[in-house]
PDBQT receptor file of N, H, CA, C and O in Angstrom, charges set to zero:
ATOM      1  N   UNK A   1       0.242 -41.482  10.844  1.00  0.00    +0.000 N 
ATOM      2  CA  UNK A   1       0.602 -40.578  11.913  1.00  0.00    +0.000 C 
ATOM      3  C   UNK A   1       1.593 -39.548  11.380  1.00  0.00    +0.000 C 
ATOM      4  O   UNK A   1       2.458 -40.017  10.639  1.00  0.00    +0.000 OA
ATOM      5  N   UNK A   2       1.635 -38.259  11.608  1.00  0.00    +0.000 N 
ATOM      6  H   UNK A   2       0.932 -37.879  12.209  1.00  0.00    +0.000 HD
ATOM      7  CA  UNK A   2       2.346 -36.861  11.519  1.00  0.00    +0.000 C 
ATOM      8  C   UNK A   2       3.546 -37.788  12.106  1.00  0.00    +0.000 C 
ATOM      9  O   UNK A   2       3.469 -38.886  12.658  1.00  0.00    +0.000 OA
ATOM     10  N   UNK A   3       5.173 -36.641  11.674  1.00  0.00    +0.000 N 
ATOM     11  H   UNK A   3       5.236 -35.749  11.225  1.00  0.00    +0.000 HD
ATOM     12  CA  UNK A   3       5.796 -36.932  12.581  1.00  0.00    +0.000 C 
ATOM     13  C   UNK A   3       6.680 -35.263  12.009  1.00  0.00    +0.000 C 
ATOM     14  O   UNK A   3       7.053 -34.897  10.894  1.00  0.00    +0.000 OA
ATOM     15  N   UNK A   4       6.750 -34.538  13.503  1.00  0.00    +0.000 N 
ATOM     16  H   UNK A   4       6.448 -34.835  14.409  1.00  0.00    +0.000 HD
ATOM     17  CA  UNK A   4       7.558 -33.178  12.971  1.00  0.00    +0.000 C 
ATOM     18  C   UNK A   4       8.970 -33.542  12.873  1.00  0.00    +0.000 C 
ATOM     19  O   UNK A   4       9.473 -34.170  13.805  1.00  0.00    +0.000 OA
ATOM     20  N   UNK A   5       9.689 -33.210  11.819  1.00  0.00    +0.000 N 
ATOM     21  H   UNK A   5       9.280 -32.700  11.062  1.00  0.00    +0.000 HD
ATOM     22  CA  UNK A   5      10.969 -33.165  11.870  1.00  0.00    +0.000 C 
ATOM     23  C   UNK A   5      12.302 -32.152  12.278  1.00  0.00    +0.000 C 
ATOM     24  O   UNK A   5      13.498 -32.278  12.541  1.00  0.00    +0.000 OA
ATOM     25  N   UNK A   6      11.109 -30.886  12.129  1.00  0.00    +0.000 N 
ATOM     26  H   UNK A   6      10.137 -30.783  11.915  1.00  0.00    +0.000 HD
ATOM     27  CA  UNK A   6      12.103 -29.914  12.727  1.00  0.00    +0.000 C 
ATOM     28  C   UNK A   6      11.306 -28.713  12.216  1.00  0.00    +0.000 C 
ATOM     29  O   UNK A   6      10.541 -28.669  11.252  1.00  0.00    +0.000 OA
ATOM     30  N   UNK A   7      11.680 -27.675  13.137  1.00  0.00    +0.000 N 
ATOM     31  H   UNK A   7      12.301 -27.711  13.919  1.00  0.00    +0.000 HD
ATOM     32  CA  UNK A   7      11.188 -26.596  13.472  1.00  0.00    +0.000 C 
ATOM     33  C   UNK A   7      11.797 -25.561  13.788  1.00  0.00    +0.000 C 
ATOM     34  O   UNK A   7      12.236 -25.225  14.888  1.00  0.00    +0.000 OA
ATOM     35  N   UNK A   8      11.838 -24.828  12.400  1.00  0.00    +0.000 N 
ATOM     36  H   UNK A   8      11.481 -25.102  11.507  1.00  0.00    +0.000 HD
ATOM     37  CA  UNK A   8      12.945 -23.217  12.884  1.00  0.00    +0.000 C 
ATOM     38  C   UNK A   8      12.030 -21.836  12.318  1.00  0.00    +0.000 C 
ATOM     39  O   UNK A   8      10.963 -21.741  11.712  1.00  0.00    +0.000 OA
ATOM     40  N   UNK A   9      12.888 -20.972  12.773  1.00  0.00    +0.000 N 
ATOM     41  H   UNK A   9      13.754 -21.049  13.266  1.00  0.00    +0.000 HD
ATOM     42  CA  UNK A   9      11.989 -19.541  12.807  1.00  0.00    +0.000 C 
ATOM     43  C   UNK A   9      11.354 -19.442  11.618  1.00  0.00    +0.000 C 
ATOM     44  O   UNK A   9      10.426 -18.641  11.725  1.00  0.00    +0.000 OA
ATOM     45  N   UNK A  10      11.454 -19.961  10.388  1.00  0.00    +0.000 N 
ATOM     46  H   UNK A  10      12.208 -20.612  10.302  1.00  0.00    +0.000 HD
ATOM     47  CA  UNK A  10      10.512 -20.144   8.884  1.00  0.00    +0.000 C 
ATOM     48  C   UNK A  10       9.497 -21.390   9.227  1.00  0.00    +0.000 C 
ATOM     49  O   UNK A  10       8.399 -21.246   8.690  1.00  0.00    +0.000 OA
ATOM     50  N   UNK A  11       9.582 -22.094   9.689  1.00  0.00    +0.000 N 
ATOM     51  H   UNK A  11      10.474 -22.211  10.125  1.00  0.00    +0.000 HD
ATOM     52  CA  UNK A  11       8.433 -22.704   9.384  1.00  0.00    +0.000 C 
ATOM     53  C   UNK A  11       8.762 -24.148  10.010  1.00  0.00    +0.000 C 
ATOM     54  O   UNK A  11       9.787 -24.232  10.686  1.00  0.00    +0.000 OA
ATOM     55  N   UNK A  12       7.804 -25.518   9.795  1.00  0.00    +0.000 N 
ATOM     56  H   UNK A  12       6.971 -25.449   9.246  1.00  0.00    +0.000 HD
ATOM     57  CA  UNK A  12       7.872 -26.652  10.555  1.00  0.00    +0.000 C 
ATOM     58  C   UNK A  12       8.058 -27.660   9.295  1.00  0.00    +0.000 C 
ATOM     59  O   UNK A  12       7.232 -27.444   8.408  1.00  0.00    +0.000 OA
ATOM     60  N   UNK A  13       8.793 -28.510   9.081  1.00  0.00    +0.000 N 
ATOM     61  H   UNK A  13       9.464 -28.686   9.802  1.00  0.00    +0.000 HD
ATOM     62  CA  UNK A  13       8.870 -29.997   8.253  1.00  0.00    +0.000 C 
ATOM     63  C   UNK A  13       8.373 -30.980   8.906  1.00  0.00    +0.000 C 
ATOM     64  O   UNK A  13       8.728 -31.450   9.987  1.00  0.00    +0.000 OA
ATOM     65  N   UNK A  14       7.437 -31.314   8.132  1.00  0.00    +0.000 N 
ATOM     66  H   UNK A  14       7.149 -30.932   7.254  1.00  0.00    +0.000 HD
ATOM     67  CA  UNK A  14       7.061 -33.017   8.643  1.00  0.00    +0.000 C 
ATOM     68  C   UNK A  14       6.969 -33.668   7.868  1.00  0.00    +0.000 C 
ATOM     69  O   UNK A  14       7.242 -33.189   6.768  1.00  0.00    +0.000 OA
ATOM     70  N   UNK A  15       6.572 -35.036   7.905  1.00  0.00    +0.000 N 
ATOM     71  H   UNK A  15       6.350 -35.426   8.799  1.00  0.00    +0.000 HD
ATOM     72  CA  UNK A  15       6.198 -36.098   7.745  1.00  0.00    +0.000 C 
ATOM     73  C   UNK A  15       4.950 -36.854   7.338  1.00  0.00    +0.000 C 
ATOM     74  O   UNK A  15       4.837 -37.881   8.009  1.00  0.00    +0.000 OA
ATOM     75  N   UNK A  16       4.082 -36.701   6.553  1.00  0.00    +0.000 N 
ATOM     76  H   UNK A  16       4.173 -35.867   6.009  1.00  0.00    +0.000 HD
ATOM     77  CA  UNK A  16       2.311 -36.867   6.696  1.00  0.00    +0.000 C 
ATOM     78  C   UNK A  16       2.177 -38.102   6.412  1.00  0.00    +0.000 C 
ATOM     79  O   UNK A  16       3.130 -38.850   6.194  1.00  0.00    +0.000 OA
ATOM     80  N   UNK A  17       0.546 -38.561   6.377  1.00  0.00    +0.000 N 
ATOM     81  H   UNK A  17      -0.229 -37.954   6.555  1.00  0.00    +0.000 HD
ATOM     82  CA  UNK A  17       0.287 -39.396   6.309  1.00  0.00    +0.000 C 
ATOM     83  C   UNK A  17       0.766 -40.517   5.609  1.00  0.00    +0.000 C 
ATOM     84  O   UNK A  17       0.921 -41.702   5.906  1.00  0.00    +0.000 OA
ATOM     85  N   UNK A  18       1.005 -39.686   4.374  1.00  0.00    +0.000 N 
ATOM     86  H   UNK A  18       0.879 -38.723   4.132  1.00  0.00    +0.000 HD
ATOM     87  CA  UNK A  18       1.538 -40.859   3.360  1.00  0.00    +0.000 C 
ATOM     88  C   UNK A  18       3.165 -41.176   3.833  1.00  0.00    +0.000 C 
ATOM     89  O   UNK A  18       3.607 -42.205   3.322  1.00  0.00    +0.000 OA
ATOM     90  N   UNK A  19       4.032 -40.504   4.656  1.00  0.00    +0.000 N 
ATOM     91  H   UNK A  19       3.673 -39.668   5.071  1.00  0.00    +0.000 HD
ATOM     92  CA  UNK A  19       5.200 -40.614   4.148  1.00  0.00    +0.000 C 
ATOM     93  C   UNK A  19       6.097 -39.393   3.688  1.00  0.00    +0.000 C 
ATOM     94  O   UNK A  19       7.233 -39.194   4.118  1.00  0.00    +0.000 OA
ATOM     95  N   UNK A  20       5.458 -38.614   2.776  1.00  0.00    +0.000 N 
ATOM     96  H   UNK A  20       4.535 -38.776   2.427  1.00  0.00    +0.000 HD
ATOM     97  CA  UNK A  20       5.636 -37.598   2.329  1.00  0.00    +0.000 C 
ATOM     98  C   UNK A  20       6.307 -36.051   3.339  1.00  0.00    +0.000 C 
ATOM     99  O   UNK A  20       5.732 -35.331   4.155  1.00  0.00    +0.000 OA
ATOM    100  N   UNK A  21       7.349 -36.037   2.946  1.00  0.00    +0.000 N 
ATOM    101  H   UNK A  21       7.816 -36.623   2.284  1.00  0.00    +0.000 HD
ATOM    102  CA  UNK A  21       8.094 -34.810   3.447  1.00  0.00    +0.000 C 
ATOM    103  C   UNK A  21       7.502 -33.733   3.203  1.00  0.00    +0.000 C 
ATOM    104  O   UNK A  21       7.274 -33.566   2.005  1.00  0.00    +0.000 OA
ATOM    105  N   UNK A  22       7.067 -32.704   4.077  1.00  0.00    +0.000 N 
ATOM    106  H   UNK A  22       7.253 -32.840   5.050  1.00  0.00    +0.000 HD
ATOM    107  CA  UNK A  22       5.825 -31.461   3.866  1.00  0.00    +0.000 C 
ATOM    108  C   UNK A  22       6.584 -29.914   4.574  1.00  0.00    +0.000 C 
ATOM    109  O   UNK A  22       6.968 -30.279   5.685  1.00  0.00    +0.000 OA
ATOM    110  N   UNK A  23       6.844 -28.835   4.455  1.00  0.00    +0.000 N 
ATOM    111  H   UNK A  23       6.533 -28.538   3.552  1.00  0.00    +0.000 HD
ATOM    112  CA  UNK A  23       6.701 -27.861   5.001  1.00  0.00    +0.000 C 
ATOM    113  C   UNK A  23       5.916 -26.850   5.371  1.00  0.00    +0.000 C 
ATOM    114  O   UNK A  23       5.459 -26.447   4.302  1.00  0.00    +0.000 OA
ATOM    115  N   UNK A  24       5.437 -26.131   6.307  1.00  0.00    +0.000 N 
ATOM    116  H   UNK A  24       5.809 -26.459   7.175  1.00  0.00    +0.000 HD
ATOM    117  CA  UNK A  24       4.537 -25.151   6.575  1.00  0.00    +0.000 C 
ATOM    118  C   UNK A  24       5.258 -24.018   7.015  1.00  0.00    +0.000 C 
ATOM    119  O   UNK A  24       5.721 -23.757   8.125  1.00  0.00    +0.000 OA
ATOM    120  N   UNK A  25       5.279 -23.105   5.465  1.00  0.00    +0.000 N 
ATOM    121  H   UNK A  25       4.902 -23.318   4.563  1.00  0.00    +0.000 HD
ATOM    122  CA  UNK A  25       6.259 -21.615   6.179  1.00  0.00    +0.000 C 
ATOM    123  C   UNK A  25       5.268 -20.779   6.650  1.00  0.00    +0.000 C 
ATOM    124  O   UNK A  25       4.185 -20.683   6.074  1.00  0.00    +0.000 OA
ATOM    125  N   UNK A  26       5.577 -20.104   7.749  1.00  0.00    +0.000 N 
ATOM    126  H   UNK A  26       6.457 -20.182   8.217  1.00  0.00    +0.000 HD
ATOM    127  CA  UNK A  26       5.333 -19.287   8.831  1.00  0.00    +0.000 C 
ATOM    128  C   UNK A  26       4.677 -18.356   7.668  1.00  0.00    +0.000 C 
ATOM    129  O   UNK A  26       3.555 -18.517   7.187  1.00  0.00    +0.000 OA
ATOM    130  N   UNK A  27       5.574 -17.395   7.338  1.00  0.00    +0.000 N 
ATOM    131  H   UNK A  27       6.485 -17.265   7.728  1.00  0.00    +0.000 HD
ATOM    132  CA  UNK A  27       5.010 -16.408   6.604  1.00  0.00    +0.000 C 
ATOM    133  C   UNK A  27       4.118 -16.305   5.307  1.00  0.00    +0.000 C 
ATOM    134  O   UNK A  27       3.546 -15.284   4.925  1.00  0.00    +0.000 OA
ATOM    135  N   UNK A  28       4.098 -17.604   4.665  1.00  0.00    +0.000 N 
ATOM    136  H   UNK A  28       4.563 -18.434   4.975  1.00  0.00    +0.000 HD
ATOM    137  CA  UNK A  28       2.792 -17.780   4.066  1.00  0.00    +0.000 C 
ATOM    138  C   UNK A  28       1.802 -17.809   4.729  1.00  0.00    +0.000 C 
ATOM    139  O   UNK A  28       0.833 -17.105   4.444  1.00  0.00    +0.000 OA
ATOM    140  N   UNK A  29       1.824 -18.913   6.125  1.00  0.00    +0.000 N 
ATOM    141  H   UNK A  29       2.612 -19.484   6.356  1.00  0.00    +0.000 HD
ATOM    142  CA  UNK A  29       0.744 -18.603   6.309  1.00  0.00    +0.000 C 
ATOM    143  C   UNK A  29       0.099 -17.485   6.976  1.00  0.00    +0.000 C 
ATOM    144  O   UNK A  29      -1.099 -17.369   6.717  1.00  0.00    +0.000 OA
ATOM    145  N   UNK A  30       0.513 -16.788   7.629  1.00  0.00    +0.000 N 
ATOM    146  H   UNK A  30       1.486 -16.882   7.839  1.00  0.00    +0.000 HD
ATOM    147  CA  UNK A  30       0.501 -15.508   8.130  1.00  0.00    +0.000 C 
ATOM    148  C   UNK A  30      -0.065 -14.548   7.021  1.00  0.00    +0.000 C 
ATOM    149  O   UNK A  30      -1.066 -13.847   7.163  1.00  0.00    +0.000 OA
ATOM    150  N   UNK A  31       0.598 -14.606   6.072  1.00  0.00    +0.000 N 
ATOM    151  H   UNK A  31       1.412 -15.176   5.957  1.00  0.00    +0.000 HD
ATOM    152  CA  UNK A  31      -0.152 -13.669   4.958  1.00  0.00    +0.000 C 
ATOM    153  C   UNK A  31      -1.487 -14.533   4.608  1.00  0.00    +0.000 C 
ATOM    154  O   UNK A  31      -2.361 -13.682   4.446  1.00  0.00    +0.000 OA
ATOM    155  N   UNK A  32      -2.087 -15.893   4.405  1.00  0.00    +0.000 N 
ATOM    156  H   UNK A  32      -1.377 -16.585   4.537  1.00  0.00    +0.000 HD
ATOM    157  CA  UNK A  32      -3.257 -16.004   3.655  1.00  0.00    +0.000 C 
ATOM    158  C   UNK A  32      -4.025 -16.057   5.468  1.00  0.00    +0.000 C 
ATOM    159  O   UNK A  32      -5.221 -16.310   5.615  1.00  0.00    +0.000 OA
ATOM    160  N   UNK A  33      -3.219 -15.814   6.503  1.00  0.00    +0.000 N 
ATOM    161  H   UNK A  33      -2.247 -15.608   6.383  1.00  0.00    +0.000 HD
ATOM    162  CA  UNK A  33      -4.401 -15.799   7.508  1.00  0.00    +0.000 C 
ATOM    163  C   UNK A  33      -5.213 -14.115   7.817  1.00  0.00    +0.000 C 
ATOM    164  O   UNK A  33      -6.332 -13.771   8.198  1.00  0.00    +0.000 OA
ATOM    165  N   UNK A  34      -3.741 -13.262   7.344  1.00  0.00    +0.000 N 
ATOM    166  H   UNK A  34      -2.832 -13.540   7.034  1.00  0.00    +0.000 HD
ATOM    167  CA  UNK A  34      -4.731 -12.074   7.001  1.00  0.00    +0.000 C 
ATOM    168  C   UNK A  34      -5.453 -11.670   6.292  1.00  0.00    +0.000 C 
ATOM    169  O   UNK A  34      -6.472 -11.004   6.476  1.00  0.00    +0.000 OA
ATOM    170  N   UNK A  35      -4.900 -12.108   5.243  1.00  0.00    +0.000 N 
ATOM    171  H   UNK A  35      -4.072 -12.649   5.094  1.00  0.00    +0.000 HD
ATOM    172  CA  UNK A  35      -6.128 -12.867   3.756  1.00  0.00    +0.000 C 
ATOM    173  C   UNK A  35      -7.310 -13.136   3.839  1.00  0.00    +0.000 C 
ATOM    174  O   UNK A  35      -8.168 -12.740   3.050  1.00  0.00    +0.000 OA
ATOM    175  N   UNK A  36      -7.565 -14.106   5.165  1.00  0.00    +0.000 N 
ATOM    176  H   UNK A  36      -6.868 -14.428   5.806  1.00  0.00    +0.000 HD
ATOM    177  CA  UNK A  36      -8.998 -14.472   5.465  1.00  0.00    +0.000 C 
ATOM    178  C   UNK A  36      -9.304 -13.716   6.857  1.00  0.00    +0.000 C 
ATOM    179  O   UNK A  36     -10.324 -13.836   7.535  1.00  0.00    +0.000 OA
ATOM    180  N   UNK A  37      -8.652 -13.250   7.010  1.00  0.00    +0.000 N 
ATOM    181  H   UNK A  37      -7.823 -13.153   6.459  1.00  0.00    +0.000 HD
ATOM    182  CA  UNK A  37      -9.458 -11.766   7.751  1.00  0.00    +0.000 C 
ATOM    183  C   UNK A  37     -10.207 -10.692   7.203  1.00  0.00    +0.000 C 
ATOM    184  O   UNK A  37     -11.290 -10.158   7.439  1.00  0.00    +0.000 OA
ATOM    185  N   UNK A  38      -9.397 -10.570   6.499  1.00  0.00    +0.000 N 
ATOM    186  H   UNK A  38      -8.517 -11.004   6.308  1.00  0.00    +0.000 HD
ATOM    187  CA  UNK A  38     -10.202  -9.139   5.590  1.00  0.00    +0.000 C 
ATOM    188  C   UNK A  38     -11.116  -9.760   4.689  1.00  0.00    +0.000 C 
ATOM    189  O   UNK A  38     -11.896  -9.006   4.108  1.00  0.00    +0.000 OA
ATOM    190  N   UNK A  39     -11.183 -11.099   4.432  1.00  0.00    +0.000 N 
ATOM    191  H   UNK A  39     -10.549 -11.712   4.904  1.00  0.00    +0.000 HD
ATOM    192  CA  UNK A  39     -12.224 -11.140   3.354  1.00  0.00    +0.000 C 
ATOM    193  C   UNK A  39     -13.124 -11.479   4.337  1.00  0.00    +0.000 C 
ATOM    194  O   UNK A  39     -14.224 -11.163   3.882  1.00  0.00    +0.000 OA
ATOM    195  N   UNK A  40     -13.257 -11.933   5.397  1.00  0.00    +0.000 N 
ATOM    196  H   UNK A  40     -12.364 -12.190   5.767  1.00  0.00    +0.000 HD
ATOM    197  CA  UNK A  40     -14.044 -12.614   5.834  1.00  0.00    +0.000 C 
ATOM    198  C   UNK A  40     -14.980 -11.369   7.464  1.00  0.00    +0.000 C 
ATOM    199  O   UNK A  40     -15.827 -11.505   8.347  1.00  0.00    +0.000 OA
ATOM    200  N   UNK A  41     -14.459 -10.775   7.160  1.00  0.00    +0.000 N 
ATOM    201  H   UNK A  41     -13.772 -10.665   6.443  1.00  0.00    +0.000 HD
ATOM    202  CA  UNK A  41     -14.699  -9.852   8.598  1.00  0.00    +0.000 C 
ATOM    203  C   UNK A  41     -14.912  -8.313   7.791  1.00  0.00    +0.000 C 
ATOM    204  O   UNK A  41     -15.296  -7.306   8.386  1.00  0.00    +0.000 OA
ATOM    205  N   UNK A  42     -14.530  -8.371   6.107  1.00  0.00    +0.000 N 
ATOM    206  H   UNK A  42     -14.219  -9.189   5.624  1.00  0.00    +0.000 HD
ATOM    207  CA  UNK A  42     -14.921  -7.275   5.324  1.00  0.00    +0.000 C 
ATOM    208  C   UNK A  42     -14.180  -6.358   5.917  1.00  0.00    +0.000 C 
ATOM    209  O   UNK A  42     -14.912  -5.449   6.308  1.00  0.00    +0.000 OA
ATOM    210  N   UNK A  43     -12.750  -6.118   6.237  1.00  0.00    +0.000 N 
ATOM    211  H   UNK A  43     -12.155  -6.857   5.919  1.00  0.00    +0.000 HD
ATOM    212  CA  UNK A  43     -11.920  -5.321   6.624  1.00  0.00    +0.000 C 
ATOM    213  C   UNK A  43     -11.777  -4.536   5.677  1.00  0.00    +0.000 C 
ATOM    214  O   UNK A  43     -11.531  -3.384   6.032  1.00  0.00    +0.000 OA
ATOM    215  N   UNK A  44     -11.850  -4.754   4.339  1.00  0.00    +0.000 N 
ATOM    216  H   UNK A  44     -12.050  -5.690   4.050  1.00  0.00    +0.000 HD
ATOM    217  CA  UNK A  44     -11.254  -4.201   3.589  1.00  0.00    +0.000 C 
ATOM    218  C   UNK A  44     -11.970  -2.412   3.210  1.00  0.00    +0.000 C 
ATOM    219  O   UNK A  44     -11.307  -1.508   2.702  1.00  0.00    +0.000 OA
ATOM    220  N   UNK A  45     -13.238  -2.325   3.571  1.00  0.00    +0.000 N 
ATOM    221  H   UNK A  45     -13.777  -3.059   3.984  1.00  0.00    +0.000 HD
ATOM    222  CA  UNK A  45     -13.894  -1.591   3.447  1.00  0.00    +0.000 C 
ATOM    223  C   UNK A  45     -15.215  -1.629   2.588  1.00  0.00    +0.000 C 
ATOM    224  O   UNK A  45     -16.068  -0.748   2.486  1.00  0.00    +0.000 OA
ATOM    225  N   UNK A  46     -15.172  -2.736   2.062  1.00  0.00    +0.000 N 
ATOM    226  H   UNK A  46     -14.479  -3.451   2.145  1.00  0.00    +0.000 HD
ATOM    227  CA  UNK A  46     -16.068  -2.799   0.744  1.00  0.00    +0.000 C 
ATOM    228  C   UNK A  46     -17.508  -3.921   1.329  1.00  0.00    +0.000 C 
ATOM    229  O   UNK A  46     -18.424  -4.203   0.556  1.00  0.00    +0.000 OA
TER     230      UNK A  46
């Protein structure tokens, strides 16, 4: 089971399956989600 440990304007810490202490920063992912916009919706023009 997940367990969040905390959550501030960069990003969320948890807990995963194994045990293992994990972060998810905001602004990475934000950049590879526009990432897969443009590749994927061919924004880019090409």
């Amino acid at each position: 089971m997940k367990e969040i440990k905390s959550i501030t304007p960069t990003g969320i810490t948890y807990i995963n399956e194994l045990g293992a202490e994990k972060f998810v920063d905001f602004n990475l992912c934000n950049q590879n989600w526009i990432a897969y916009r443009i590749r994927t919706e061919k924004l880019d023009g090409k």
